[in-house]
N, C-alpha and C positions, 0 to 999 in steps of 0.2 A: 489604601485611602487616597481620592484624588485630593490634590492640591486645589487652593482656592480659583486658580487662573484653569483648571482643566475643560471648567465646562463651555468657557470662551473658546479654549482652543477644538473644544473639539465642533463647537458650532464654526470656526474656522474653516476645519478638515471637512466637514457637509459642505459649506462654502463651494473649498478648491474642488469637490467632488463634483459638484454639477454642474459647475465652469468647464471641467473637462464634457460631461457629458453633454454640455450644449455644444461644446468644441465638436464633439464627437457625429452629431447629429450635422450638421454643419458640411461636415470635411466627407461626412457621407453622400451626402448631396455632391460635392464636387468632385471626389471620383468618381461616381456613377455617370454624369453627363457632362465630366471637362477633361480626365485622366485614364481612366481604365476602361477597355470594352470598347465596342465600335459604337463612337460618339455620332448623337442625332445631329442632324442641321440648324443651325442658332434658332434658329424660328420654331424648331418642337420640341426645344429643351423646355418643360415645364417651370411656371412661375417660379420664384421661389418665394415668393408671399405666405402662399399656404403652407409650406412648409415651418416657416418661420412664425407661423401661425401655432402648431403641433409643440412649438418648443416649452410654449409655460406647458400642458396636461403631461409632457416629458420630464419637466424638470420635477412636477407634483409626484409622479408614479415613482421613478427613481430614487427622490427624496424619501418617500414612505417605503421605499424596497429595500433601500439602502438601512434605514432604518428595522426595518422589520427581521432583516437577517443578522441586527446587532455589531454591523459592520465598525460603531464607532467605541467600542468596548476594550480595555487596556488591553494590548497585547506583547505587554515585556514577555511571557512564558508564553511564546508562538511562534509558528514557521512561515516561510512568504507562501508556501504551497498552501496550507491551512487560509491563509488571507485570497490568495487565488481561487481556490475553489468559492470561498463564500462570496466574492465579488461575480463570479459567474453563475451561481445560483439567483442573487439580487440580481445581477443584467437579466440573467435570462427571464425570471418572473416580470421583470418591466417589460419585456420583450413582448413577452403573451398579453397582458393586460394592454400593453400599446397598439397590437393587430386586434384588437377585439375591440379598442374603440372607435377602430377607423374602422372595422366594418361595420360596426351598429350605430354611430353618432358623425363619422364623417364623410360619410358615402358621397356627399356632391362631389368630392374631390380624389381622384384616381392616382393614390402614394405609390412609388414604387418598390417593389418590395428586394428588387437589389437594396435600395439603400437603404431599408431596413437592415437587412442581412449585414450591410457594410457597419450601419451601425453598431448592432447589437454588439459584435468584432471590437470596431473601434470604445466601445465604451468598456468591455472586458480591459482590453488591453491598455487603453492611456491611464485609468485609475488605478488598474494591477502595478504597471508600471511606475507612477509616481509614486505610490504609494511604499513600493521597494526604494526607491531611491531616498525617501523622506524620511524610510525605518534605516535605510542604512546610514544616514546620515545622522541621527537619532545614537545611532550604537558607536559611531565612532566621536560624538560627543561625549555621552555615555562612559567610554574605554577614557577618555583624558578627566571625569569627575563630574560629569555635568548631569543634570535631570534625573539624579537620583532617588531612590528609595531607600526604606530601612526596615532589614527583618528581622523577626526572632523565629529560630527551627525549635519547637519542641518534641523532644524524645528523648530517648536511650536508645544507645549501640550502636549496628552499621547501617541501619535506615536512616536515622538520623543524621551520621559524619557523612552519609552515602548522598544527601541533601545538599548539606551544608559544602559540601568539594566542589558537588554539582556547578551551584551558581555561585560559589566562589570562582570559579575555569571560565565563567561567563562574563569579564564586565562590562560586555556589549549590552546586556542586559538591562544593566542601569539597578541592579537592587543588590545592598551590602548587607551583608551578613553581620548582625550584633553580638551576636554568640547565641549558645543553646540555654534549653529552660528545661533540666528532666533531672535525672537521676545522677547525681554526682558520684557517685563511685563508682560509674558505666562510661565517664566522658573523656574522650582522649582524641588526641587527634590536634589540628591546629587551630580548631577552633573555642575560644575561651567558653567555659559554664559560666552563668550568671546567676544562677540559683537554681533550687529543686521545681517539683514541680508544685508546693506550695507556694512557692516565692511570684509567680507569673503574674499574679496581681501588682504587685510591686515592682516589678521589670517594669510591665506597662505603663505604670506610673513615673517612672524613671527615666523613661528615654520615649525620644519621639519616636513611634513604632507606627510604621505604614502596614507589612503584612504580618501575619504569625499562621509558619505552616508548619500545622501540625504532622509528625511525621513519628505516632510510636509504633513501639513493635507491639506484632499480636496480642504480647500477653499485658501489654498496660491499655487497652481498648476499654478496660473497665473506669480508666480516669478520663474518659471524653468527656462526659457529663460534666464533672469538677471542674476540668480546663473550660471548656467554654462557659461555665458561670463564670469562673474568674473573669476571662474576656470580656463579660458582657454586654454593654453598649457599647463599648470602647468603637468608634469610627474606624475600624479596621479591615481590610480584603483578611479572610480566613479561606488559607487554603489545605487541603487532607490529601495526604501521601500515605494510602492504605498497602500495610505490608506484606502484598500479595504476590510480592515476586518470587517466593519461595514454591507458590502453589501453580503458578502461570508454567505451561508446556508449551503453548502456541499464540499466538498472537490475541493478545487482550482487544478490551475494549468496554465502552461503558456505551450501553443503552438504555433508551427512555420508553417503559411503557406503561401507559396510565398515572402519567405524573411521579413512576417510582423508576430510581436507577438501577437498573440493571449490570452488573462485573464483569465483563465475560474474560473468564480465567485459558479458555482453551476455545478460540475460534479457527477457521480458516479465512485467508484472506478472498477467498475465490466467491463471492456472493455479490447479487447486482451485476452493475456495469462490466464490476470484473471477471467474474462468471461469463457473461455475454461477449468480454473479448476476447476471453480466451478460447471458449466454443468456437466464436470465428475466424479467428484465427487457425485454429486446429483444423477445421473443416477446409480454409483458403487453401492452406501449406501441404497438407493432405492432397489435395488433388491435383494441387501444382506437380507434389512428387509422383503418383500415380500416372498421370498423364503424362508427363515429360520421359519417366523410365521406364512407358510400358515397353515399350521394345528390346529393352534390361531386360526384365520382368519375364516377360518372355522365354529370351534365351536363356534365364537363371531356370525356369521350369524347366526348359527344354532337357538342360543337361541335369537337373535334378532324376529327373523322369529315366535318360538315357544311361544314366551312368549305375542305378540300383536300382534294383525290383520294389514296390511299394510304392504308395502314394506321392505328389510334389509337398502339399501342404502338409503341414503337423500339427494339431489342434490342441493344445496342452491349457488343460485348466490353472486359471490364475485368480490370483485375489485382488479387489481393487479397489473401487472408492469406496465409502463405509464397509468395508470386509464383505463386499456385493463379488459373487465367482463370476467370472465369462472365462470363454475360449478364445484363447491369445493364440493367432497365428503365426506360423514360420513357414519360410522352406526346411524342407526334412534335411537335415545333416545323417542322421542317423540310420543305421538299420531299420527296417520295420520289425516293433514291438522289442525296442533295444531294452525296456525294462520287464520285461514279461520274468527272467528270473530272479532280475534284482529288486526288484522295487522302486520306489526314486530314491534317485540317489544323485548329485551333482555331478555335471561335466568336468573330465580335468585332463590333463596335458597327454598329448598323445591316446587320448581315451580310444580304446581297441574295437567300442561301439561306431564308432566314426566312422562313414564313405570318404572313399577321395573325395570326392568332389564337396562335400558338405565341410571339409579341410580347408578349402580355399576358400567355403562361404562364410562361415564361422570366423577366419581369419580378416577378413575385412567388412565383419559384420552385414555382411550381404542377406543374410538368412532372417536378418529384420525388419528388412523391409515390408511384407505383406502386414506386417503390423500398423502399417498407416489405412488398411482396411478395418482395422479395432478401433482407429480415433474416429474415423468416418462414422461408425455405427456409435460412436459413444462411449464405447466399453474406457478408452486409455485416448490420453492426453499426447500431443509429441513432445511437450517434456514435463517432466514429472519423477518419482524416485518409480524404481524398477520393480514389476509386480512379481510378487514372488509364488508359489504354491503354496496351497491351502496345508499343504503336510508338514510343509518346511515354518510356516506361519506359526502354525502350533507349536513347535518348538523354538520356536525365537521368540515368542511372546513371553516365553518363563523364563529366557536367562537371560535380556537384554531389554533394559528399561526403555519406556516410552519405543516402543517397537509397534505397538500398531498405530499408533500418533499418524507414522504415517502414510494412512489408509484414511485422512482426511482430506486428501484432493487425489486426482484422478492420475492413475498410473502415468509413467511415461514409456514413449519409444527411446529416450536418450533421458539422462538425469543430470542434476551438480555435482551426487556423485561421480557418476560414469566418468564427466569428462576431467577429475581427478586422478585417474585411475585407481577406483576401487570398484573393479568387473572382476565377475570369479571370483576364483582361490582367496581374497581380501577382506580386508579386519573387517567383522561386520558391525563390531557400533561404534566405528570410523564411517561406516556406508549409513549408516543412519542418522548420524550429527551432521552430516553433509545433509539428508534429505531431510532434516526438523529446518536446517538453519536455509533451504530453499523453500522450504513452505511458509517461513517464517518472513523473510524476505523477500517472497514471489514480488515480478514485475513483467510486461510484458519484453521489457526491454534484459531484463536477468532471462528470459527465455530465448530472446534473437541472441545474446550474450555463448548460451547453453549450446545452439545449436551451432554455433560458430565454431565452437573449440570441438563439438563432436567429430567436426571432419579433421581437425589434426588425429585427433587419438584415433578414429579409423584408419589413417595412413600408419599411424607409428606404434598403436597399443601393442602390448605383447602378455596381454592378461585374457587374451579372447582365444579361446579353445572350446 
């Protein structure tokens, strides 16, 4: 529930927003033709009249973008990242609407489109920024008692005390926990019961109550209906904490289609932009390495070639994104057709299959390389969890939970396993809680991270045979 001053302050915060953004437009103008870049001669730096002209249909389009993206919507339960992206979604939409009225409504006058560009920058940034500084300041009010709210959690069990600890750990936040409203011979913990879940009517009557989040377990999903009669006009933010973390493997999420919410219980994070950086990324690094070690490359064939009869390459089927097979490349270590009598069967220490020379390649993972010819075509990612055979698949699928999980993002040449040391001979659903908890947590920066620590464990592993 806002407070009676909130709608003042928030037409405030619109205010200081487009004070910045005239700021912004402004300061764009004066490093394009006073500070940055090779400055014209006084006489061809353009009016600034017109410019200052552009600044009310900027301040209109930013205000309704600003607006339109919900920018001014409580956010105690939010992150500054969360607030950053949607400040750059609203810049950038004013962005596009602002070059499409100067090319169809202000054509007599020739805007520069650096200071656009500076803009657009500058208006991200000085509102992102203030806007941090204003919420941190906010939360350490906040932490001393100030600008508070007041909740009730209702539920039973560890969803509910799992709430309730939550934004208790929080009091940056600015919202006190009143106690719970559910099931009193379920409630323990340190936060007081104030009644069953008949009584919620009378709580609310009882105390000034700004939110109530609902928070029960699966099996009381049938008292929503009751609770929110209870609630109902009562002037309150309802908020629902659905107990689905029992069923969630991979990174959730709620989407909207046709006006209905969508749960996603098991996504990957690799879709959109991210999908797109990581492709390019994979493709850049790839042939940074291809090209910089062909002369490796090389010499690694040379003496694959020279040292055993057979092939340089080894083309061993693998399994990979959605349980999709390719042929995963190596240099040959091996005999040719070392499994003709055995079948497959895993590599292991001093394995008698082994050439010299594929001894020394194996040992400092040299024989992996041709594998950034699989990221190149697609098949495998350079990091990602390590693809395994389709024989061995089968069989790890039935004794080892959430084992094709993950075959939701694209193989890698090095993993978050690997660079723990779990290669080879090693626990395997230790090698898999490592690769749920990197899909789960992918970033491009946990990948520069990944590839960093690979080159220690190449130097020192002692699990690569």
């Amino acid at each position: 529930m806002l407070k009676a001053h909130s709608r003042l302050f928030e037409q405030l915060m619109l205010a200081g927003d487009l004070l910045l953004v005239a700021g912004s437009w402004l300061a764009a103008y004066g490093l394009r033709f006073y500070v940055v870049g090779p400055r014209p001669r006084f006489s061809e730096i353009p009016p600034l009249g017109p410019y200052l002209l552009m600044l009310l249909p900027i301040l209109v389009v930013w205000g309704v973008s600003f607006r339109a993206f919900d920018l001014y919507r409580p956010r105690r339960i939010g992150s500054h990242l969360s607030e950053a992206a949607d400040i750059a979604k609203a810049s950038s939409m004013g962005a596009l609407v602002l070059v499409a009225a100067m090319t169809f409504f202000f054509r007599e006058f020739e805007y520069s489109r650096v200071v656009i560009v500076y803009f657009w920058l500058l208006s991200i940034g000085s509102v992102w920024f203030s806007r941090a500084v204003f919420r941190e300041a906010l939360r350490f009010a906040r932490r001393r008692g100030y600008n508070q709210r007041y909740a009730l959690v209702v539920g039973s069990g560890d969803l509910a005390q799992d709430v309730a600890r939550r934004i208790q750990a929080r009091p940056d936040m600015g919202i006190q926990i009143l106690g719970l409203v559910g099931d009193k011979k379920d409630q323990r913990g340190g936060v007081r019961c104030l009644g069953g879940y008949s009584d919620l009517r009378a709580v609310l009557d009882a105390h000034a109550v700004d939110h109530v989040i609902l928070a029960l377990a699966h099996e009381d999903y049938g008292r929503l209906a009751g609770l929110l009669d209870a609630v109902g006009d009562e002037p309150v933010t309802i908020h629902v904490v659905p107990d689905l973390i029992r069923f969630a493997s991979l990174r959730g999420g709620v989407e909207e289609f046709e006006g209905m919410p969508f749960i996603h219980l098991r996504d990957s994070p690799l879709h959109g932009w991210n999908l797109v950086a990581k492709r390019a990324f994979d493709v850049v690094f790839s042939l940074v390495v291809l090209v910089g070690l062909a002369p490796i490359l090389l010499l690694l064939a040379l003496g694959v070639r020279l040292t055993s009869p057979g092939p340089v390459f080894y083309a061993q089927e693998r399994m990979g994104l959605d349980g999709r097979r390719f042929r995963m490349l190596k240099f040959r270590t091996m005999r040719a057709n070392a499994e003709a009598g055995t079948g497959p069967v895993w590599a292991r220490a001093n394995d008698p299959r082994r050439v010299s020379f594929g001894a020394f390649l194996r040992r400092f993972s040299l024989d992996e390389l041709p594998q950034f010819f699989n990221v190149l075509r697609g098949d495998m990612s350079v990091v990602g969890p390590r693809p395994e055979r389709p024989f061995f698949v089968e069989q790890f699928r039935q004794t080892v939970p959430g084992y094709m999980l993950r075959h939701k993002v694209k193989s890698g040449v090095t993993g978050w396993a690997q660079v723990h040391g779990l290669r080879g001979n090693t626990s395997l659903a230790k090698r898999i809680e490592y690769d749920l908890d990197y899909i789960e947590r992918w970033s491009l920066w946990m990948d520069l991270k990944i590839i960093a620590l690979t080159v220690t464990r190449i130097l020192f592993e002692r699990n690569a045979y």
